[in-house]
C-alpha positions in Angstrom: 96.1 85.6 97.5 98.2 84.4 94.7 101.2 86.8 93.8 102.3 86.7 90.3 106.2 86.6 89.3 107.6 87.5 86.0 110.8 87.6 84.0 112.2 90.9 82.9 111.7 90.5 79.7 107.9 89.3 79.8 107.4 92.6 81.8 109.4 94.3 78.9 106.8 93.4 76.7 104.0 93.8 78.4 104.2 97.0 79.6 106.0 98.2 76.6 108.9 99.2 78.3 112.5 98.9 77.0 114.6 95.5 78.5 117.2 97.8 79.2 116.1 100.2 81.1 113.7 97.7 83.0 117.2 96.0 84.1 118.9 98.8 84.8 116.4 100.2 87.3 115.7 96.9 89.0 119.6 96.6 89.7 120.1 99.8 90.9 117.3 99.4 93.4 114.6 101.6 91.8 112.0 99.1 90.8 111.5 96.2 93.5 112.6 92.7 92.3 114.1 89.4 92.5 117.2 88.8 91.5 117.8 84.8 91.1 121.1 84.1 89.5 120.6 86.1 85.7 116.8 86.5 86.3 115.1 89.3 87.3 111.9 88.6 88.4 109.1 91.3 89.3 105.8 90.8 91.2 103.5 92.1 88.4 101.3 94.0 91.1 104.5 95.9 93.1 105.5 96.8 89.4 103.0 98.6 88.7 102.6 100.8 91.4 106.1 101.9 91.5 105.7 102.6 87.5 103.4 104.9 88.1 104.7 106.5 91.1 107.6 107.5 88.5 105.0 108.8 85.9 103.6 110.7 88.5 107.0 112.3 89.5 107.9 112.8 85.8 104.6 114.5 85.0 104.1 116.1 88.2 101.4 116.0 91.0 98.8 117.5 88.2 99.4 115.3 85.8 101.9 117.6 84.2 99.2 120.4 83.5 100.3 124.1 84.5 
């Protein structure tokens, strides 16, 4: 099994999600990463599943339907 690490800002743009706030969340320990020196790195896999554990809090555990 081959586990895949990417910078920051590849993730940024992959996922559509803004540099900032990708950093900002990996430093204060809400997204799981590797910090080495100024990289962030993020196993592509890990990141995901914490991403949409957050869009699951955000919307709600029915998908943000009342």
């Amino acid at each position: 099994m081959e586990n895949s690490l990417m910078p920051l800002k590849y993730a940024a743009r992959k996922y559509k999600l803004p540099p900032d706030w990708l950093e900002s969340e990996a430093k204060s320990g809400n997204l799981s990463c590797l910090i080495a020196g100024t990289q962030i790195l993020f196993e592509e896999k890990l990141l995901l599943r914490e991403l949409a554990k957050k869009v699951g809090k955000q919307t709600g555990a029915n998908g943000g339907r009342r």
